[in-house]
Every structure is written in structure tokens, then in C-alpha cells.
PDB file of N, CA, C and O in Angstrom:
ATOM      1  N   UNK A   1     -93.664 109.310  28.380  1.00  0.00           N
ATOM      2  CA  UNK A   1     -93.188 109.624  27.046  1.00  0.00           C
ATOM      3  C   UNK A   1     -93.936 108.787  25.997  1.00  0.00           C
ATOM      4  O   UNK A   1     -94.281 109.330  24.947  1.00  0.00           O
ATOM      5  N   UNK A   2     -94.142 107.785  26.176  1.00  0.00           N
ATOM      6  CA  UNK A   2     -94.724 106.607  25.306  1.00  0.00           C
ATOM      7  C   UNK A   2     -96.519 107.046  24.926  1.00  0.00           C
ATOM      8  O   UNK A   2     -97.147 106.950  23.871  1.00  0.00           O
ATOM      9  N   UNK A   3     -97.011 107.640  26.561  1.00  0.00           N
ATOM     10  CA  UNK A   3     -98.474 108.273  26.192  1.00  0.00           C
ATOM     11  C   UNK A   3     -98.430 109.020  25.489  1.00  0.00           C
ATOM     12  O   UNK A   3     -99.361 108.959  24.687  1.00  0.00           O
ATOM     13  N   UNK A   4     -97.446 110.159  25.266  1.00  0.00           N
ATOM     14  CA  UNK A   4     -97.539 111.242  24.903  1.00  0.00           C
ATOM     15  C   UNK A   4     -97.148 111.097  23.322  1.00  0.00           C
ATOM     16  O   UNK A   4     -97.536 111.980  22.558  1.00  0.00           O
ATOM     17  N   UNK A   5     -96.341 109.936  22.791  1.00  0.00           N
ATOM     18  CA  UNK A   5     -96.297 109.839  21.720  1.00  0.00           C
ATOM     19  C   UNK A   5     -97.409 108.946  20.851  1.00  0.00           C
ATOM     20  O   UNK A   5     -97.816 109.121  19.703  1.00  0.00           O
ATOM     21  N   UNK A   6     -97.713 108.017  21.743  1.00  0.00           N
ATOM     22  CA  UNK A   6     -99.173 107.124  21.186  1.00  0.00           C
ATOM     23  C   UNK A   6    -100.287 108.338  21.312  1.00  0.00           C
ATOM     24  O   UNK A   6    -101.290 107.625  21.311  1.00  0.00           O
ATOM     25  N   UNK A   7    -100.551 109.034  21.367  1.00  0.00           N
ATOM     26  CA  UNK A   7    -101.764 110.513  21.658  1.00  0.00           C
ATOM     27  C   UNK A   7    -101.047 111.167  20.317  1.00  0.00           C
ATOM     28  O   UNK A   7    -101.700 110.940  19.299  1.00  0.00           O
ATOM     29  N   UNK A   8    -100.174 111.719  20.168  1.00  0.00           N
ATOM     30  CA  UNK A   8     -99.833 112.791  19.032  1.00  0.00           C
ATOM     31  C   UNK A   8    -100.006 111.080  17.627  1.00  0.00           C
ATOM     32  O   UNK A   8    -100.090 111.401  16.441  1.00  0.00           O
ATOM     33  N   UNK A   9    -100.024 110.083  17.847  1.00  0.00           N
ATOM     34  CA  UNK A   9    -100.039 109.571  16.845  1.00  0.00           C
ATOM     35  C   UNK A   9    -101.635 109.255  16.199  1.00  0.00           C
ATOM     36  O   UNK A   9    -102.135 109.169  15.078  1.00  0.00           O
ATOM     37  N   UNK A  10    -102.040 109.155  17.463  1.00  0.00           N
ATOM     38  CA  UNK A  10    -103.754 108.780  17.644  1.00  0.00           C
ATOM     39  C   UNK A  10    -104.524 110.094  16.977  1.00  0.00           C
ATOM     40  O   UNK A  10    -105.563 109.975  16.327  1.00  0.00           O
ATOM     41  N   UNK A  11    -103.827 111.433  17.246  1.00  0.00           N
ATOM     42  CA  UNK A  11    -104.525 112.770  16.622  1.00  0.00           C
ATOM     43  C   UNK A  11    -104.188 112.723  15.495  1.00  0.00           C
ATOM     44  O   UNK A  11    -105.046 113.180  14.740  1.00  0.00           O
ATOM     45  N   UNK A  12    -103.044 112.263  14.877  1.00  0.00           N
ATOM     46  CA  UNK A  12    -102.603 112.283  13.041  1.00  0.00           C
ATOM     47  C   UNK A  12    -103.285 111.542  12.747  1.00  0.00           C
ATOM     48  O   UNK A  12    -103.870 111.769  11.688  1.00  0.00           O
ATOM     49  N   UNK A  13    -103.604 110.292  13.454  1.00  0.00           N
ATOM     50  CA  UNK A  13    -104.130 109.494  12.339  1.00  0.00           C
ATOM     51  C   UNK A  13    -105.742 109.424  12.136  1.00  0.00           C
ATOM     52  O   UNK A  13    -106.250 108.904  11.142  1.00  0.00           O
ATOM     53  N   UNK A  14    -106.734 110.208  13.551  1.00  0.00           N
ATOM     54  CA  UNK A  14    -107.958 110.590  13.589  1.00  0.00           C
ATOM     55  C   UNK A  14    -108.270 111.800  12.372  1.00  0.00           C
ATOM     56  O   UNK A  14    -109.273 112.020  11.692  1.00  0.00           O
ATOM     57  N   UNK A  15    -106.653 112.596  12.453  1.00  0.00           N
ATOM     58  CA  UNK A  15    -106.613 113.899  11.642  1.00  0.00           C
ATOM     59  C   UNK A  15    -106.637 113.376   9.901  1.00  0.00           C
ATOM     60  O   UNK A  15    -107.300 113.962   9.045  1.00  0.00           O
ATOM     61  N   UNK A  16    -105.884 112.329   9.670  1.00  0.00           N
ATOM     62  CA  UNK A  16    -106.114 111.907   8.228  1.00  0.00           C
ATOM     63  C   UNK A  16    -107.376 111.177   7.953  1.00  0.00           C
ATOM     64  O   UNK A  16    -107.880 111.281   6.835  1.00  0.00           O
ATOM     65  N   UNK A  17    -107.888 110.503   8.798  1.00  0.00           N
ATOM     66  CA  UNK A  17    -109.166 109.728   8.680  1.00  0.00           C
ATOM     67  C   UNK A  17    -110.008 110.907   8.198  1.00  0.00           C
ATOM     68  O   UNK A  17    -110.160 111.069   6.987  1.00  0.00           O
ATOM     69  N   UNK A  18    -110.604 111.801   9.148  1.00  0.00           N
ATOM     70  CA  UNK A  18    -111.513 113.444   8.828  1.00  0.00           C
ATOM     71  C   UNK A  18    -111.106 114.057   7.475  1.00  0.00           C
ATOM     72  O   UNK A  18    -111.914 114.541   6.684  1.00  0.00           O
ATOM     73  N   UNK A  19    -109.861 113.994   7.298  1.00  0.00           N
ATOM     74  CA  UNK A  19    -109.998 114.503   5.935  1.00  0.00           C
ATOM     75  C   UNK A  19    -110.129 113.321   4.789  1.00  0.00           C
ATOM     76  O   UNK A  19    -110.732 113.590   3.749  1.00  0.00           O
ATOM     77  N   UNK A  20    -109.544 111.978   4.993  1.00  0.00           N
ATOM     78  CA  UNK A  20    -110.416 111.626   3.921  1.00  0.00           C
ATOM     79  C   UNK A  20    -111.996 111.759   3.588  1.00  0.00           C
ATOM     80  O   UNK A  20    -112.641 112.175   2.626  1.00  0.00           O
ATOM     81  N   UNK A  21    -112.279 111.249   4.753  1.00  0.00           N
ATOM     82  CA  UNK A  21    -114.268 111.475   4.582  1.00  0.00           C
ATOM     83  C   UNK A  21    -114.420 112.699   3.888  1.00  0.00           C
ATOM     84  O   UNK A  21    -115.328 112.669   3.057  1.00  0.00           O
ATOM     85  N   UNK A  22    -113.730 113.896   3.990  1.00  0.00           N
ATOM     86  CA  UNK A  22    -114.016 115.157   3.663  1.00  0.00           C
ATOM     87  C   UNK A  22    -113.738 114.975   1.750  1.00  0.00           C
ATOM     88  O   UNK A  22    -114.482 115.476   0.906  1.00  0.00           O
ATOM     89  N   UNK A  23    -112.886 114.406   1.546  1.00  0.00           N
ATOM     90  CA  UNK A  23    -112.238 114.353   0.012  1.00  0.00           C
ATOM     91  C   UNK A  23    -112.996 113.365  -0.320  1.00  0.00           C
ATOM     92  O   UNK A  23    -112.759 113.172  -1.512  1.00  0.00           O
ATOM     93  N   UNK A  24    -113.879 112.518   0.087  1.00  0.00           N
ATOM     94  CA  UNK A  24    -114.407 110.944  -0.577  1.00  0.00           C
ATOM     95  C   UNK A  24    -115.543 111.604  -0.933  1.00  0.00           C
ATOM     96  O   UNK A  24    -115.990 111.481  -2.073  1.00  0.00           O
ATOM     97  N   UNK A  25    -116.249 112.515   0.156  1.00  0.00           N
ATOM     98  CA  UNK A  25    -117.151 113.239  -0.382  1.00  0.00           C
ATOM     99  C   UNK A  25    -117.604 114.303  -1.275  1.00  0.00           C
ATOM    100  O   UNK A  25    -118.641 114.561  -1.886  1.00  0.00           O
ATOM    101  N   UNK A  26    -116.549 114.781  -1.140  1.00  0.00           N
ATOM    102  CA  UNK A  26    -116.176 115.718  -2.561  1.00  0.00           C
ATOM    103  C   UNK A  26    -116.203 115.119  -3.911  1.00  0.00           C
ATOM    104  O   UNK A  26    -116.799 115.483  -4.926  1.00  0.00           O
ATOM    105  N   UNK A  27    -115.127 113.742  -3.605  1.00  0.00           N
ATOM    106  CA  UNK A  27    -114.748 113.290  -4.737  1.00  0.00           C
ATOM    107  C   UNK A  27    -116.646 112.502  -5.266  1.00  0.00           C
ATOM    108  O   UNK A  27    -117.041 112.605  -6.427  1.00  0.00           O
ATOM    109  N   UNK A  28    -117.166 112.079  -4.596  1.00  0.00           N
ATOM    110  CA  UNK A  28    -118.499 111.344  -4.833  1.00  0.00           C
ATOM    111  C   UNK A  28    -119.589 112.830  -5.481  1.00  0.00           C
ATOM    112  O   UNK A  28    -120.519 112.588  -6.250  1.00  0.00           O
ATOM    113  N   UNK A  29    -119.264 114.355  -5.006  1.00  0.00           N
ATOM    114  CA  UNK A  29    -120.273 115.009  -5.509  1.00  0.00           C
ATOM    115  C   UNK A  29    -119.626 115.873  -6.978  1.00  0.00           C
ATOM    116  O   UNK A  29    -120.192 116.730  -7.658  1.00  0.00           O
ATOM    117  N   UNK A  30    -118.342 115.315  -7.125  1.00  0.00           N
ATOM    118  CA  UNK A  30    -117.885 115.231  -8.573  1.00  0.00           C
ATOM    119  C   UNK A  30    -118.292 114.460  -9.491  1.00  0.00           C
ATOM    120  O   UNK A  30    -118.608 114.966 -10.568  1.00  0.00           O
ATOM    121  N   UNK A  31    -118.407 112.764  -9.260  1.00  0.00           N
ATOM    122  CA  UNK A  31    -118.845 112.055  -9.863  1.00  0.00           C
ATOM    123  C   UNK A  31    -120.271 111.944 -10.138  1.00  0.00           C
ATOM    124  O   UNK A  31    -120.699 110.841 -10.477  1.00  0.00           O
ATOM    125  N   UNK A  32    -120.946 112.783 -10.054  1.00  0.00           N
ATOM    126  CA  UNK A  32    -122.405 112.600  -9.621  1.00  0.00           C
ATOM    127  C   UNK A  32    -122.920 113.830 -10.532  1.00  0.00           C
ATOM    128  O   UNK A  32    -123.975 113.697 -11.152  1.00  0.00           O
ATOM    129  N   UNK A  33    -122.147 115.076 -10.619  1.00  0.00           N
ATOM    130  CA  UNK A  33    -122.183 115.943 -11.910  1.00  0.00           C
ATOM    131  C   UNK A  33    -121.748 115.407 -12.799  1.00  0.00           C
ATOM    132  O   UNK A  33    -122.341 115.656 -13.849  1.00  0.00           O
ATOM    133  N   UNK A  34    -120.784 114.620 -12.886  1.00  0.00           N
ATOM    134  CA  UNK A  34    -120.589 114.208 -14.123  1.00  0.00           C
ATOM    135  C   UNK A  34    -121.567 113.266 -14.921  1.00  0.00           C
ATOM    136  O   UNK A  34    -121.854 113.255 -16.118  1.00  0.00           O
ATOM    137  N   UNK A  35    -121.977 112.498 -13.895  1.00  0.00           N
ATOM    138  CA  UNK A  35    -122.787 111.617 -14.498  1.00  0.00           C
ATOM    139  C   UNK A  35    -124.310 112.368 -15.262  1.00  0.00           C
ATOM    140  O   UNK A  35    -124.826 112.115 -16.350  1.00  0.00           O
ATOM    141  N   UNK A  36    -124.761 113.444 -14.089  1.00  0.00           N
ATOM    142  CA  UNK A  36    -125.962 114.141 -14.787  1.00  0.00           C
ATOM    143  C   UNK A  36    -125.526 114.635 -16.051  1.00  0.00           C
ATOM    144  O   UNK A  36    -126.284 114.660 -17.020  1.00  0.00           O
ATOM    145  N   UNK A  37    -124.318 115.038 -16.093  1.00  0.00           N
ATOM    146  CA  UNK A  37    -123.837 115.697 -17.488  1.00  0.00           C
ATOM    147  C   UNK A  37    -124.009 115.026 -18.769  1.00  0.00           C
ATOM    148  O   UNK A  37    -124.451 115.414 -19.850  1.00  0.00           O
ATOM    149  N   UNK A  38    -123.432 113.658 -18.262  1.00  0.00           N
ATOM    150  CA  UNK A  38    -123.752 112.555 -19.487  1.00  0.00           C
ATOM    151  C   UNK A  38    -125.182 111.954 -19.678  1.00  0.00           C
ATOM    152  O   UNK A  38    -125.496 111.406 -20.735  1.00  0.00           O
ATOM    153  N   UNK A  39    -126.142 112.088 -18.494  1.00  0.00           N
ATOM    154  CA  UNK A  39    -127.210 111.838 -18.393  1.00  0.00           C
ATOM    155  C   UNK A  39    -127.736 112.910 -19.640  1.00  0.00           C
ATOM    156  O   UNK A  39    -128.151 112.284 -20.615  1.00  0.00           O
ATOM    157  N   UNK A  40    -127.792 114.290 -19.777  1.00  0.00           N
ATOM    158  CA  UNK A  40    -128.423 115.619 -20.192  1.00  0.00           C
ATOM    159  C   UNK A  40    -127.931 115.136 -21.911  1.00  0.00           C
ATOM    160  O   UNK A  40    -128.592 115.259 -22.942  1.00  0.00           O
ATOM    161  N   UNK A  41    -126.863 114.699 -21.768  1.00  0.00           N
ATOM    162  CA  UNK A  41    -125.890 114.410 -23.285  1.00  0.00           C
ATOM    163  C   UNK A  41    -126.806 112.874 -24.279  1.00  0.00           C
ATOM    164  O   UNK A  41    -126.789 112.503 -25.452  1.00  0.00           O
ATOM    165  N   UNK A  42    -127.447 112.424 -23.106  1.00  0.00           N
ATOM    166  CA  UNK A  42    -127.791 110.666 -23.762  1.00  0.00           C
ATOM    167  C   UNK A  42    -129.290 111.541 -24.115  1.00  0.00           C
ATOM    168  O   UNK A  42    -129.853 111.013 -25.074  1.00  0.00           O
ATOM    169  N   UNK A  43    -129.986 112.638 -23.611  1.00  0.00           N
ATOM    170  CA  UNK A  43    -131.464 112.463 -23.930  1.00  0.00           C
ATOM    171  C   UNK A  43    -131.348 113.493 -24.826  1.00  0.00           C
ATOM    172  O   UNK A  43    -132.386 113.606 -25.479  1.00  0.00           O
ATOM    173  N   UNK A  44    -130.434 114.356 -25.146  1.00  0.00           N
ATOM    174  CA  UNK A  44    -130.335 114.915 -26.327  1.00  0.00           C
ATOM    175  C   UNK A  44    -129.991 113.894 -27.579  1.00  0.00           C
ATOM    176  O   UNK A  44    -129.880 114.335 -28.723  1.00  0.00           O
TER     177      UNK A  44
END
């Protein structure tokens, strides 16, 4: 019983790890348009 609950805990928490990486990276190719945006805004 104890494996079986340390395993379903080990997959949630492998399962939240994968999606952060997934959202950090998102969130990093947000910040990165934005910045060209203000980049395009400073040479005007």
C-alpha cells in the first residue's frame, strides 16, 4: 500500500515538474516579444 501510494505521488509530482518547464518556457518566449517590441519602439 505504501509503494503504491509513494508511485501515484512520485507521478504528480514528476507530472507538475513537466508542466512547469512547459509554462517557464512559454512564459520566457513571452518575455522575449515583449522585449523586441520595446526594442522596435526605442529605434523609432
Amino acid at each position: 500500500m505504501k509503494r503504491t501510494i509513494s508511485l501515484a505521488l512520485l507521478a504528480l509530482f514528476s507530472l507538475g515538474v513537466l508542466c512547469a518547464c512547459n509554462t517557464m518556457e512559454g512564459l520566457g518566449k513571452d518575455v522575449q516579444k515583449l522585449g523586441d517590441k520595446v526594442e522596435q519602439k526605442a529605434r523609432n
